[in-house]
Every structure is written in structure tokens, then in C-alpha cells.
N, CA, C and O of each residue as an XYZ file, in Angstrom:
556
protein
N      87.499     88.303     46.125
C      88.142     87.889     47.357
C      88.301     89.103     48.264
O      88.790     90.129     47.791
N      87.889     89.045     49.638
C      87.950     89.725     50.678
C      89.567     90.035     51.318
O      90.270     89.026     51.262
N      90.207     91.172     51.868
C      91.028     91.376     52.156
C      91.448     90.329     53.612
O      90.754     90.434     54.623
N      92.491     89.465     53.576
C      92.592     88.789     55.129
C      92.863     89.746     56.354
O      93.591     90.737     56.400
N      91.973     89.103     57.465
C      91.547     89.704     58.406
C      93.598     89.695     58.775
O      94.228     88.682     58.468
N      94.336     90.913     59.418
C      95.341     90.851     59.971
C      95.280     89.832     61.418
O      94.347     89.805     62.220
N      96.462     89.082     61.479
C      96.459     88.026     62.601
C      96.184     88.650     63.798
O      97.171     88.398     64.489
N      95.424     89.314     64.445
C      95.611     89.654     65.580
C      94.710     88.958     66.196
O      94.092     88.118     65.542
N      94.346     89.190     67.965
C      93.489     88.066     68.773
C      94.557     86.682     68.786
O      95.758     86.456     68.635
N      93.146     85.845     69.102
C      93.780     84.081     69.645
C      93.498     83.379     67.804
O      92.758     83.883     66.959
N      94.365     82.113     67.646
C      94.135     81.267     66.880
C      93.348     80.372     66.840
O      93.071     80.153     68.020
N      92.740     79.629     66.155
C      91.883     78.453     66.466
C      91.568     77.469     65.107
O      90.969     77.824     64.092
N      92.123     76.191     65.378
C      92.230     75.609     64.588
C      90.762     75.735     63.389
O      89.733     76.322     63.723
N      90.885     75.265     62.409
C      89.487     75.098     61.590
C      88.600     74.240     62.121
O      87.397     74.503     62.121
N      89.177     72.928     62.720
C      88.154     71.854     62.904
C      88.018     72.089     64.245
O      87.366     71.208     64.804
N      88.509     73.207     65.150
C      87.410     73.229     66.041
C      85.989     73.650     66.012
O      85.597     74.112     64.941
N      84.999     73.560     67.165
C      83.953     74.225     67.602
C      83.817     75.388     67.519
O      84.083     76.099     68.488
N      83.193     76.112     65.896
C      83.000     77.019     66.071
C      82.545     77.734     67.534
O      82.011     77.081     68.431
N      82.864     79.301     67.642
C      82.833     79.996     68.932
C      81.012     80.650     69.143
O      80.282     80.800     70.123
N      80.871     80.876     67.776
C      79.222     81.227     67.644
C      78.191     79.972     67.987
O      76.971     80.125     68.056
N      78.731     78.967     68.150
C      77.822     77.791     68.766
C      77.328     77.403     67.342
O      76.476     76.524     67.482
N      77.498     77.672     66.157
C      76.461     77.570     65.215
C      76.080     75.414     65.107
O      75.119     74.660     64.956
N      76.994     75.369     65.230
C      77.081     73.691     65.306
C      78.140     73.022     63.930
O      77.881     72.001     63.294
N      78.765     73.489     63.826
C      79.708     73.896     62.369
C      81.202     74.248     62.884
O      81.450     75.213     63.606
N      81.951     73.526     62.510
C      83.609     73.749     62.542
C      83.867     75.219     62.250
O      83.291     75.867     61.376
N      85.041     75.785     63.299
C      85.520     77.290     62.654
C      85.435     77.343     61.339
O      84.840     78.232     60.729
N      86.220     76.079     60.660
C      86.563     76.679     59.301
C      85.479     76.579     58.605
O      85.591     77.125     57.508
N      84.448     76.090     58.807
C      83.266     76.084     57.695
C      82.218     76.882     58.142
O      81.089     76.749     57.670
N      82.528     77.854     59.168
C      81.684     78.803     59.751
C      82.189     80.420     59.314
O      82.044     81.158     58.340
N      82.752     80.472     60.428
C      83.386     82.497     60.752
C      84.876     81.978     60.348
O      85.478     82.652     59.512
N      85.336     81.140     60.741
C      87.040     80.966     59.864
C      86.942     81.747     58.350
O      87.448     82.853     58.163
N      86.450     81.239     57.651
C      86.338     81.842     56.264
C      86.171     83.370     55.974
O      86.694     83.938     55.015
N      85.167     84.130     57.169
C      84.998     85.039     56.785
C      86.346     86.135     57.721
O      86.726     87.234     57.316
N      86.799     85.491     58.898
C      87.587     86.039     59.335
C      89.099     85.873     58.866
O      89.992     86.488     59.448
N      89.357     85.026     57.801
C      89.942     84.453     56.881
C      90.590     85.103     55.785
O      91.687     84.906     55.263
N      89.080     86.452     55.395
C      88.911     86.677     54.273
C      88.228     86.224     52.663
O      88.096     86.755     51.561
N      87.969     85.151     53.200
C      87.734     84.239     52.127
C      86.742     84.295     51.497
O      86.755     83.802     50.369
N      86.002     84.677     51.810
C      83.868     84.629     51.868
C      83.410     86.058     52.608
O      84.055     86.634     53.484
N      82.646     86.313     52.266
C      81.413     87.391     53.035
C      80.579     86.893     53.600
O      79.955     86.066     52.936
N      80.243     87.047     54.676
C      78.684     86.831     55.592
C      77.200     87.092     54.907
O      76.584     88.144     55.075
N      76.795     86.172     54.245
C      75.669     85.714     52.690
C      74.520     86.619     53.603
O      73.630     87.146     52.936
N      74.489     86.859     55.333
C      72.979     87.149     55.596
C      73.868     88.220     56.889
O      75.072     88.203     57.145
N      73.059     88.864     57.360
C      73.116     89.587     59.036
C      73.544     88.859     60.033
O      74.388     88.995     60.919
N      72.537     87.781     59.603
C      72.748     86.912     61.145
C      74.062     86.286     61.291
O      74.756     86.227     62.306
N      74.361     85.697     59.785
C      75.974     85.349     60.054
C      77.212     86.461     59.932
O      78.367     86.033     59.919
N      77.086     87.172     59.888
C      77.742     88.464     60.690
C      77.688     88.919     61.560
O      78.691     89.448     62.038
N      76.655     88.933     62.106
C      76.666     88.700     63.741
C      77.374     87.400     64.333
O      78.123     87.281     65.303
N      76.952     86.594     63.545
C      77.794     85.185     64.085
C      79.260     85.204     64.310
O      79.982     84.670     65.153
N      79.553     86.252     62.949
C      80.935     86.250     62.951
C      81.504     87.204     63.911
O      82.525     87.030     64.576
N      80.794     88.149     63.911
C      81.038     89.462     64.487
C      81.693     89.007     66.448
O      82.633     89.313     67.182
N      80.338     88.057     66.494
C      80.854     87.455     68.063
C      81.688     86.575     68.238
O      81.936     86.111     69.350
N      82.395     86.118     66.888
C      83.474     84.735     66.843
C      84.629     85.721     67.242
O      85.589     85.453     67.964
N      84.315     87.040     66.564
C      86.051     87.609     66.216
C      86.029     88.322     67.456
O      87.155     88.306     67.954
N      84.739     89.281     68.531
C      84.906     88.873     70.172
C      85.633     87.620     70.801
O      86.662     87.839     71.441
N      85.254     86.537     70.690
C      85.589     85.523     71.532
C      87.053     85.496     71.400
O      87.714     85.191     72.393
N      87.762     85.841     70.052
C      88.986     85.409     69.502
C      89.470     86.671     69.586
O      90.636     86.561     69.208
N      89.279     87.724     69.840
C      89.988     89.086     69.923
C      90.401     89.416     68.550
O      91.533     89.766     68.217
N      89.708     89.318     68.030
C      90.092     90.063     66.652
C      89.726     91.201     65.970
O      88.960     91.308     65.012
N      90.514     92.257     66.713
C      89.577     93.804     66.289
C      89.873     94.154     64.984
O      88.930     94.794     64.518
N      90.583     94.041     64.364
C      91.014     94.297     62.774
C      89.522     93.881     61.772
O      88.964     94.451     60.836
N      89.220     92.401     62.646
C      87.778     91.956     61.908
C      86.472     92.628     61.945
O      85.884     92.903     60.899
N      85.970     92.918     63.163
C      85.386     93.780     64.183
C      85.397     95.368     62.978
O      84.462     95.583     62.206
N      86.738     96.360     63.091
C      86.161     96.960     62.498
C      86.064     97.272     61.005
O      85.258     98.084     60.552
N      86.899     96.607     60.301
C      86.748     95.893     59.106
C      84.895     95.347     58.644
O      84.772     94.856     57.522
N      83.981     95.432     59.270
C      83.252     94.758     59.351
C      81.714     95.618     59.941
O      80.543     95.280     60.117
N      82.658     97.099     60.133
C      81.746     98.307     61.047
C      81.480     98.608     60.201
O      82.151     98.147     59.278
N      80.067     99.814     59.725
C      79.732    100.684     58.667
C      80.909    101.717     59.224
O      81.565    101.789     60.263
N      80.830    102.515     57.935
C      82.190    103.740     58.503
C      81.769    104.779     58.801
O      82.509    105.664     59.230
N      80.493    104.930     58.649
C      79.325    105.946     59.769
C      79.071    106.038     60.977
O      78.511    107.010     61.483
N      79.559    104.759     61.746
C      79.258    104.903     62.537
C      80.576    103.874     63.278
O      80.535    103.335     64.384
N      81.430    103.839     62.508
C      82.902    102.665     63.252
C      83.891    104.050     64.013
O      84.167    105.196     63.657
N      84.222    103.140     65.302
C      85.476    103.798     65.714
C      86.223    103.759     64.926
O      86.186    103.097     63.889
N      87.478    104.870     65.506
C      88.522    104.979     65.029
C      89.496    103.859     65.215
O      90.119    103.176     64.401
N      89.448    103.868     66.503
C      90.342    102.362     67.007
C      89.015    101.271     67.819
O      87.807    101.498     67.754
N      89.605    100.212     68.475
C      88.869     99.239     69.081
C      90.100     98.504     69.704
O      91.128     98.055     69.197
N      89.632     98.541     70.977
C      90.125     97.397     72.080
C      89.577     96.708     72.458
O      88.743     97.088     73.279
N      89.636     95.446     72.187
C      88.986     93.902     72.631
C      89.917     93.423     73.837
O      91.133     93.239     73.882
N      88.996     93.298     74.720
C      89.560     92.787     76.582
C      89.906     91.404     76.084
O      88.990     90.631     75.802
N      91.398     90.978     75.935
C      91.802     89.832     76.266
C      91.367     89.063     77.283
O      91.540     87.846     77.221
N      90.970     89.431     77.973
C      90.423     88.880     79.581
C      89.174     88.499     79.837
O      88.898     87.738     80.764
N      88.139     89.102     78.871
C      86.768     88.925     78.852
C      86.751     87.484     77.880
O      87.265     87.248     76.787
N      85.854     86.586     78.873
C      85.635     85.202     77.965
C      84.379     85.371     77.581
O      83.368     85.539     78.263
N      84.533     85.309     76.368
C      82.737     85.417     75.598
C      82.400     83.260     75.336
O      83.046     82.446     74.676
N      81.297     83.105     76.100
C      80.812     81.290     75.411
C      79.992     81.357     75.524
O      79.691     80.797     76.578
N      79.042     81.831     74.967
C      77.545     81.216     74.362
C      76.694     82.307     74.124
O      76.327     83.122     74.970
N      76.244     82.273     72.321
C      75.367     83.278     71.553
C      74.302     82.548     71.426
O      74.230     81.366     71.088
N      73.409     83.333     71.726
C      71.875     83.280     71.689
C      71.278     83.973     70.503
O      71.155     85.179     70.718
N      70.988     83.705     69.665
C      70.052     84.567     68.395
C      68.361     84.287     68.657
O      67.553     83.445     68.264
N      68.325     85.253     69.374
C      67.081     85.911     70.022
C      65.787     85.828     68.828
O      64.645     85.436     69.068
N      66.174     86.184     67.837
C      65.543     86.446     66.274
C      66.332     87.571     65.657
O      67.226     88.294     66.097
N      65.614     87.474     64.308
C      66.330     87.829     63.349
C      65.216     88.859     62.399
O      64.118     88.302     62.391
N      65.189     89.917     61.767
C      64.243     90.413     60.800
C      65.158     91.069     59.525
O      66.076     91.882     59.632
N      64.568     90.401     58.175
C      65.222     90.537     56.934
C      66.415     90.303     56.873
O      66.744     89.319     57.535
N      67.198     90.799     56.353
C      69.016     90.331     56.908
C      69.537     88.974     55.476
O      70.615     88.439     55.215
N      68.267     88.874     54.914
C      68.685     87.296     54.230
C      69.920     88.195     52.972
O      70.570     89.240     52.939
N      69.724     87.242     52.277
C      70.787     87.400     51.157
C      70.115     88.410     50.027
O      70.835     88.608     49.048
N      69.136     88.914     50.033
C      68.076     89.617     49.272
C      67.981     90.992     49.767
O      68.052     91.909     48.950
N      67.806     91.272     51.193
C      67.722     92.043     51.549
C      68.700     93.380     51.702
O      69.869     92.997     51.689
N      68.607     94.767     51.838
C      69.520     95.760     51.980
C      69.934     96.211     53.278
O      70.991     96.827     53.415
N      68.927     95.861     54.548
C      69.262     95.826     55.463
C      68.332     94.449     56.620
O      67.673     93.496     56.204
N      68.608     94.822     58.083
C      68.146     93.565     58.752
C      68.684     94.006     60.109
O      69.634     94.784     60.200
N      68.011     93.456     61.225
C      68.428     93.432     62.191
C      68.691     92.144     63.163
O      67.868     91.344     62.717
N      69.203     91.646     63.976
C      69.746     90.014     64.503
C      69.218     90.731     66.040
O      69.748     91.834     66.167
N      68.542     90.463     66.921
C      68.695     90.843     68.397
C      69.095     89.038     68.771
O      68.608     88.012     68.295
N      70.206     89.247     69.843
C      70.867     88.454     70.530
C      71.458     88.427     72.163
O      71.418     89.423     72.885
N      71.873     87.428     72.486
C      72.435     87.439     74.119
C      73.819     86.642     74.131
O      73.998     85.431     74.265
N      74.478     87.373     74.005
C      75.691     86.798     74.409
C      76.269     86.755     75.741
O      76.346     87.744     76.470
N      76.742     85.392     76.098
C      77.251     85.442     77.757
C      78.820     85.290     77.997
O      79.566     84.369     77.664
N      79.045     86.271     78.559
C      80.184     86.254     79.002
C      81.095     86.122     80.283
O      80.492     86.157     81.355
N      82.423     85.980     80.318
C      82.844     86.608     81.814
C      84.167     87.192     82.134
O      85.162     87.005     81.433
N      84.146     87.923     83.244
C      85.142     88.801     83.482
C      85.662     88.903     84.435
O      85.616     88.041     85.312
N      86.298     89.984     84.523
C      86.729     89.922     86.680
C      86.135     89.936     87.174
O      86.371     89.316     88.211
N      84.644     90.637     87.082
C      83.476     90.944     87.818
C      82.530     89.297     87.968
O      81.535     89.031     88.642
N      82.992     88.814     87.444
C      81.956     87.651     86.417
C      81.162     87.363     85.819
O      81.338     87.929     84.740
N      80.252     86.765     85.783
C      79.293     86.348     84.720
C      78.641     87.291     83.788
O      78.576     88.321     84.460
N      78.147     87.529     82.690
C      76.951     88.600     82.617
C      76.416     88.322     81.273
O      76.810     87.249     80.814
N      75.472     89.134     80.376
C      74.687     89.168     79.530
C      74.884     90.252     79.141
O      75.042     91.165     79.951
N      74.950     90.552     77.276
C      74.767     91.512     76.654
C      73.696     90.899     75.794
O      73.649     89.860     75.136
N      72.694     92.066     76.057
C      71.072     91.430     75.061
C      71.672     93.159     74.380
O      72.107     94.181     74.909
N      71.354     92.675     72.823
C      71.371     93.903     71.990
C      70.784     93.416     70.610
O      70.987     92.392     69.958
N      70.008     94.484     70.406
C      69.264     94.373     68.996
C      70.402     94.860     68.007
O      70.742     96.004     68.313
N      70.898     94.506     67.236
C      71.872     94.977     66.249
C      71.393     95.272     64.842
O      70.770     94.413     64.219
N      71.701     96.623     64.249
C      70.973     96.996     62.785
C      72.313     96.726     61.866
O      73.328     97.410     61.992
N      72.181     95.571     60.861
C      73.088     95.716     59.431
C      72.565     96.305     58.391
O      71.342     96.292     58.247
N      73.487     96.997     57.379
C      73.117     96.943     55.792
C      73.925     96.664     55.308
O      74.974     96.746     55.947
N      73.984     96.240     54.114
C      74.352     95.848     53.269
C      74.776     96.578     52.200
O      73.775     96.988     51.612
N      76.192     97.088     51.444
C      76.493     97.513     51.164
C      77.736     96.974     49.748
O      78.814     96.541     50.157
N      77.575     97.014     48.557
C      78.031     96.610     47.557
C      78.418     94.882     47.922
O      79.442     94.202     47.973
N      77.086     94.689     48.107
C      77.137     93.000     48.437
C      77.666     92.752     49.928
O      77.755     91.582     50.302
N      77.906     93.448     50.515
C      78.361     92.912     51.815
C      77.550     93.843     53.165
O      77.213     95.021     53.278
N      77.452     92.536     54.138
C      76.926     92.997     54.972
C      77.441     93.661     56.284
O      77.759     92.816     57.122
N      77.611     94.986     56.694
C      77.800     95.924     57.412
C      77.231     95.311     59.001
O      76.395     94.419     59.143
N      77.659     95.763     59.668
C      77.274     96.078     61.483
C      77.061     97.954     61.312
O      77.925     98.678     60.817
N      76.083     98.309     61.704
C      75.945     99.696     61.697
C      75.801    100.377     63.630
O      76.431    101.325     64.100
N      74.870     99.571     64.287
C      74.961     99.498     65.685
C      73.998     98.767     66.344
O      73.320     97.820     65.945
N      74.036     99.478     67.679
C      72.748     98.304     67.972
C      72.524     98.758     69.812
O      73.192     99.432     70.597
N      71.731     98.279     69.877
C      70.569     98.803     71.169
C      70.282     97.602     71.945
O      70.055     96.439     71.612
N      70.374     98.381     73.419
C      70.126     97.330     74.343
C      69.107     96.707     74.365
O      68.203     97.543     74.388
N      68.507     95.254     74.376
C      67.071     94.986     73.950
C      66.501     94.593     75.416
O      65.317     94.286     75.555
């Protein structure tokens, strides 16, 4: 069992709409892993999760969830920035087999400024069974 993510960020029931679009209720998606409950089995659903616990402000998850090579010290998530709708661009290795993998994606967001796009190729590994965020590049 995974350590629970500390409550910080917004709440969201289980049986809502997951925030990653996956098509899957929070709780049977990123709830679990932001939960504590489960590990992210591949990359891509760490990325999935990775952008749930954006949408929901949950930096405890975020860097809980960083390699420690390359994680801040702290992290501030903009309450104000609305993240709705992930794009998984593709994906290479990342499965449940693999040691590392990369997810490139587009997430859309908005802000004071408004609308915009973050396209970023993101590199995981995997590390005593669990899968890492290490960083990632504008694609």
C-alpha cells in the first residue's frame, strides 16, 4: 500500500468524471492512485494521473510522484488555472514490463490570460515497481 496523497487541492467525488477524460469515474481511475491505494500499472496512466492531480491542485501528489533527480523542492499549483481536456498524443514503452517510457500529450487549459496548450513529451521510469515522472520537453 502506497502512502495517502495529503488532502490538499479540490475534492471530487469518486463517481464523478474522471478529470483525465479517460472515460472512467475518478474513483476507478486517478482517485485510487491519488488515494494512495494503487500505483499507476503503465506511464501513460501517470501521466493521466499526473494531470488529474493538476486539474485538482494536488501538489503533495505531483511531487510524490517526481523522480528525486530531478523533483523540486517545493511546487505551487495555480488555483486559478483550469486544466479540461488531455490529449495523449502517443505513447512509447511505458507498459507494465517496461523500465522506462515516454507519453507526449496536450493538455488545454485556462487562465487570466486565457485559453492555451501545453504539448510536452514527458520521460518516466520506473523504479522499484513504480512509475516515476522524470521530465519532459516541449513537443
Amino acid at each position: 500500500m502506497l502512502p495517502a496523497a495529503p488532502a490538499d487541492g479540490r475534492d471530487l467525488d469518486d463517481s464523478a468524471r474522471c478529470p483525465c477524460l479517460s472515460g472512467e469515474t475518478y474513483g476507478s481511475c486517478c482517485g485510487p492512485a491519488h488515494h494512495g491505494t494503487v500505483a499507476a500499472p503503465t506511464a501513460e496512466r501517470l501521466m493521466r494521473s499526473r494531470y488529474s492531480a493538476f486539474a485538482l491542485a494536488r501538489a503533495s501528489y505531483l511531487l510524490e510522484t517526481w523522480h528525486p533527480t530531478t523533483r523540486p523542492a517545493t511546487l505551487e499549483v495555480d488555483p486559478a488555472m483550469r486544466w479540461f481536456r488531455l490529449e495523449i498524443v502517443r505513447t512509447r514503452a511505458g507498459g507494465p514490463f517496461d523500465d522506462d517510457g515516454t507519453v507526449e500529450f496536450e493538455a488545454h487549459f485556462r487562465d487570466a490570460e486565457g485559453a492555451g496548450v501545453q504539448h510536452e513529451v514527458s520521460r518516466f521510469v520506473r523504479v522499484d515497481r513504480r512509475w516515476l515522472y522524470v521530465d519532459g520537453a516541449a513537443g
